[in-house]
C-alpha positions in Angstrom: 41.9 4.4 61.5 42.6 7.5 60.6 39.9 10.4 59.9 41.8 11.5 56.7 41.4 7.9 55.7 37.8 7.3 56.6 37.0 10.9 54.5 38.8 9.2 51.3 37.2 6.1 51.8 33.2 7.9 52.1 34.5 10.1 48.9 35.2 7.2 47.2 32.2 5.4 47.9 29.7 8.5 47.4 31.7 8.5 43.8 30.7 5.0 43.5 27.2 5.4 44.6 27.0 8.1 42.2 28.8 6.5 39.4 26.0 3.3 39.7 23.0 6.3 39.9 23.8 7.7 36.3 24.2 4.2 35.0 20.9 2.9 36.2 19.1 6.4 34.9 21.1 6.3 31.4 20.0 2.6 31.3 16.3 3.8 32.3 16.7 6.4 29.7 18.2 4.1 26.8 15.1 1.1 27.1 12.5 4.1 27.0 14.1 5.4 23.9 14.3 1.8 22.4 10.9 1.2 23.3 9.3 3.9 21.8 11.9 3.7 18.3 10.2 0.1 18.5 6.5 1.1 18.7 7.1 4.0 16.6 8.2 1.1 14.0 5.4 -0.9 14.5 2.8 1.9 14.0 4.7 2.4 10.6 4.5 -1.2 9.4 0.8 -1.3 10.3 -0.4 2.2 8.8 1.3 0.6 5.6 -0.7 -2.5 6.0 -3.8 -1.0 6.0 -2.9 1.7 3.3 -1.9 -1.2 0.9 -4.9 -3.3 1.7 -7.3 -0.7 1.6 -6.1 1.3 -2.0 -6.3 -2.3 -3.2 -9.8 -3.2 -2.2 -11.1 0.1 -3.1 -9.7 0.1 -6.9 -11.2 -3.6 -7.0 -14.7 -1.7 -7.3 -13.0 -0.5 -10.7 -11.0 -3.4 -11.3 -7.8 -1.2 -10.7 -4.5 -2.7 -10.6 -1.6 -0.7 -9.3 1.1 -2.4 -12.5 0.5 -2.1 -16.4 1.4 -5.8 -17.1 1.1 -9.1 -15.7 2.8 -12.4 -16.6 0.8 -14.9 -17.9 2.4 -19.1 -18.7 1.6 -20.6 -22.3 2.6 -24.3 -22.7 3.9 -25.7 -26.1 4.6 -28.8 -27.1 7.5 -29.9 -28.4 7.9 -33.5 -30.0 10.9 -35.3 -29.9 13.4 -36.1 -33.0 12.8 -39.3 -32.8 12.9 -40.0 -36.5 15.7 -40.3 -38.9 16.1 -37.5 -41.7 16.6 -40.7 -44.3 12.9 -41.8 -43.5 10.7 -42.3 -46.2 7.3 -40.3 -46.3 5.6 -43.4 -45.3 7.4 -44.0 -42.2 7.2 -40.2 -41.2 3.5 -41.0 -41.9 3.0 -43.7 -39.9 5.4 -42.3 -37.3 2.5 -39.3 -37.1 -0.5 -41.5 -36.9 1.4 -43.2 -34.0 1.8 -39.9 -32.4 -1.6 -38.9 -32.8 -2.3 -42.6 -30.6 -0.3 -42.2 -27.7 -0.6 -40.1 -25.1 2.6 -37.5 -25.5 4.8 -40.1 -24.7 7.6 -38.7 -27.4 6.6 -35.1 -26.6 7.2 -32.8 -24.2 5.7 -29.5 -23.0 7.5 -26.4 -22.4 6.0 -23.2 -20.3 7.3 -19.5 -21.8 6.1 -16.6 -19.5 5.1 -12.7 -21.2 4.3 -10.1 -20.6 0.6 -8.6 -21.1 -0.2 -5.1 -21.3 -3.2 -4.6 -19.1 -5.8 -1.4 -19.9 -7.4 -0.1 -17.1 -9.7 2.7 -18.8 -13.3 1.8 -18.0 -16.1 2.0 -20.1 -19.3 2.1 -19.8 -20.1 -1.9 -20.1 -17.5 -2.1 -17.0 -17.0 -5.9 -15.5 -18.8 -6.2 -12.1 -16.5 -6.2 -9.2 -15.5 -9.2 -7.4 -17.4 -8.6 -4.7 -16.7 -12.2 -2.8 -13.1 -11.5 -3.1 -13.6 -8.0 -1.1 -15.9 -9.3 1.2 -12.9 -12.4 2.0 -10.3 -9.8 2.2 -12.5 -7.3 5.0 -13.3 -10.5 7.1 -9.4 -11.4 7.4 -9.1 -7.9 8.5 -11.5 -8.8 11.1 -9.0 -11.1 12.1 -6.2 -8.9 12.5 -7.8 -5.7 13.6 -8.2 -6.4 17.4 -4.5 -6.1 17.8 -3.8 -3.2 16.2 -6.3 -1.6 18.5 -4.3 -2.5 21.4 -1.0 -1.1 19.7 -2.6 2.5 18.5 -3.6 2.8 22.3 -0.2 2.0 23.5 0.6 4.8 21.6 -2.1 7.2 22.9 -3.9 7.1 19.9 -7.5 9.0 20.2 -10.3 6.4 21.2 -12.9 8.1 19.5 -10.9 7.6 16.0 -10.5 4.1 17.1 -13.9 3.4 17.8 -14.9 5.3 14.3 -12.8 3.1 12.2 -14.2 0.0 13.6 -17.4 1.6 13.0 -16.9 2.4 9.7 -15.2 -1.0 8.6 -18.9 -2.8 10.1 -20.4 0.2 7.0 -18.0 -0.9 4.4 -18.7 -4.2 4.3 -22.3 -4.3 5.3 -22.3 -2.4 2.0 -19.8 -4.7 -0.3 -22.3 -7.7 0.7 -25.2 -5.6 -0.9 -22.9 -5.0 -3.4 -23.6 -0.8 -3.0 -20.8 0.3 -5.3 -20.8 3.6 -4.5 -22.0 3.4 -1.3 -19.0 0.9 -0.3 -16.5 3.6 -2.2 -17.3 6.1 -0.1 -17.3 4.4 3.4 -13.7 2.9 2.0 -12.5 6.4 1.4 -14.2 7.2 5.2 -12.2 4.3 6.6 -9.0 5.1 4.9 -9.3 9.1 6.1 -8.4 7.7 9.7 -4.9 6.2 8.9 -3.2 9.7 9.0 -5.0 10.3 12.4 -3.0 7.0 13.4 0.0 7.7 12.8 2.6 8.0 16.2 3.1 11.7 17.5 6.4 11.0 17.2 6.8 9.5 13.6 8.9 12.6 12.2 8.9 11.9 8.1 6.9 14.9 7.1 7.3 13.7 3.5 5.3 10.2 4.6 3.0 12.2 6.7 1.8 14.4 3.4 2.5 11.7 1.2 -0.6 9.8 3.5 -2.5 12.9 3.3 -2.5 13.6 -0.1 -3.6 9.7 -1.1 -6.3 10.6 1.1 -7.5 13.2 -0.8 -7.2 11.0 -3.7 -9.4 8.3 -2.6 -11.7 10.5 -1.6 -11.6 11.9 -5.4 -11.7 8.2 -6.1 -15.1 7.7 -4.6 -16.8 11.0 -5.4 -16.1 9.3 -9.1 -18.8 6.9 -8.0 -21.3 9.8 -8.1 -20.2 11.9 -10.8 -19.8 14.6 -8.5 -16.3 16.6 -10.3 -16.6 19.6 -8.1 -15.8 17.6 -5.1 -13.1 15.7 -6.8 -11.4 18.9 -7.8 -11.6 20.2 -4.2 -10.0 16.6 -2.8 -7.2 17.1 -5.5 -6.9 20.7 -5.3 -6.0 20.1 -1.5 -3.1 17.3 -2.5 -2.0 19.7 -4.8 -1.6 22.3 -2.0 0.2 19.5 0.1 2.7 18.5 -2.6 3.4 22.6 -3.4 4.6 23.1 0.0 6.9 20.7 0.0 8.6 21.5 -3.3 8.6 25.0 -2.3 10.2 23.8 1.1 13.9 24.9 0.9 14.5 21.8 3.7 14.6 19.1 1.3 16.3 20.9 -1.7 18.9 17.9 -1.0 16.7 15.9 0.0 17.1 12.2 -1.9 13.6 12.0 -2.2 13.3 15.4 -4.1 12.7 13.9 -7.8 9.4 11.8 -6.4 7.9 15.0 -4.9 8.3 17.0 -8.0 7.3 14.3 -10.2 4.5 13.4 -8.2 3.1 17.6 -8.0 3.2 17.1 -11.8 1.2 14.5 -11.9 -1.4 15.4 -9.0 -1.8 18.5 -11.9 -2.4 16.2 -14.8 -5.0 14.6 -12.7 -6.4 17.8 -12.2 -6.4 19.0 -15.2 -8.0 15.9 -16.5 -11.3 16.5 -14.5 -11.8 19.3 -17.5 -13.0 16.1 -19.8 -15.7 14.9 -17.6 -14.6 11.6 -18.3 -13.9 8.8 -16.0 -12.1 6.5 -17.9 -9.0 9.7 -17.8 -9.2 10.5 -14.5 -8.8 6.7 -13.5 -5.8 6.3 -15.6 -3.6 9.7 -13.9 -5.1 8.4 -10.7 -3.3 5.1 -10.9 -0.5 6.6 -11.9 -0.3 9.8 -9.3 -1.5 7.0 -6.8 1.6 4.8 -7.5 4.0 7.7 -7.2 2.8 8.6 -4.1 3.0 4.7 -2.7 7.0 5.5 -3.2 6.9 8.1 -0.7 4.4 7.0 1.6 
């Protein structure tokens, strides 16, 4: 065999060998990617989990509900043509009294659905909370909160933050089954101030990111309504306000399809603002709702 022969064959081989290498580290390369796209996804769907739970239970102290109308079923009854238009009045008579005896057996019931504008401005006499209806929701939390522990520290999340929130979810509803209003606002808004700290390094939506922030500084507002205190509830929205400025003044997302919702939502973080100038309650909670529910579309 030939020397030339044997050097083509160990070139081709080495090519080979090579060839097989950059597959194998590509392949490496490609799972690690997917792996972390997939975590990265799962943080996401959890964060908003908790952030829907949570903004619920905590406007449940208020009776809060994130839609202006709810559908509510009527039934009407409708009874049957049964009798002939040449019936005399007697007949139609005795044809009622017969009606009135049986048990809707020629009538039949029909449900129509509306539409019912809900207020949510509180007064003074406002309804107690459903405080077993909270206390249900936290303990099926309980439930679910082990593994989401072992996710966020998958995903290097802090364990001090971890350990904090669970913490702090033991304070919110040792407080909702003393039914502690304020107290179980402000341990809500505590709780809820550790979702942006859980969010994945590498989740990249800045938007989503401030979006988070800003809601947190609303639910802080939110409980320091509990208290009366305005001065810190115009410091919380005063900081969302300086969240949402940046990104409208951010020349990044001029294009961006999400650039209505930001400036609507800046708007509306100033009417909230401005609405602390009243001292009344009953305002602030109604531009809270509705700065909170623009900033759910971009969170």
């Amino acid at each position: 065999m030939s020397s030339k022969f044997i050097n083509t064959l160990a070139k081709a081989i080495t090519i080979v060998i090579i060839g097989v290498g950059l597959i194998f580290i590509a392949s490496i390369f490609l799972n690690t990617q997917g792996k972390e796209t997939s975590e990265t996804e799962k943080n996401e769907e959890q964060i908003k989990y908790l952030d829907s739970k949570f903004v619920s239970l905590i406007n449940a102290l208020n009776n809060i509900q994130l839609q202006n109308y709810r559908i509510t079923l009527t039934k009407i009854e409708a009874k049957s043509n049964a009798t002939s238009g040449s019936s005399s009045k007697n007949e139609k008579q005795g044809n009622e009294e017969e009606d009135k005896g049986q048990s809707g057996s020629n009538k039949e019931e029909t449900e129509i659905s509306k539409l019912e504008e809900e207020s949510i401005v509180i007064n003074d006499e406002q309804k107690e909370p459903d405080w077993n209806t909270i206390e249900s929701e936290l303990e099926l939390l309980y439930s679910t909160w082990p593994t989401i522990v072992l996710d966020l520290q998958n995903i290097g999340v802090n364990k001090e933050d971890i350990l904090g929130f669970s913490n702090t979810l033991d304070d919110v509803i040792l407080n909702v089954k003393n039914k502690e209003k304020a107290l179980s606002a402000m341990y809500f808004a505590k709780l809820y101030g550790f979702l942006p700290k859980f969010l994945d390094k590498n989740f990249g939506d800045e938007i989503k990111r401030e979006a988070l922030n800003a809601k947190t500084n609303l639910i802080n507002a939110y409980a320091y309504a509990e208290t009366d205190n305005f001065d810190k509830m115009q410091a919380e929205i005063t900081n969302a306000e300086m969240i949402f400025g940046n990104l409208v003044n951010d020349a990044k997302y001029v294009n961006d399809d999400r650039k209505y919702n930001i400036n609507k939502a800046y708007v509306l973080i100033g009417e909230l603002k401005n609405s602390l100038i009243t001292n009344d309650k009953g305002i602030f909670y109604v531009k809270y709702k509705n700065t909170l529910e623009e900033l759910n579309i971009l969170s």
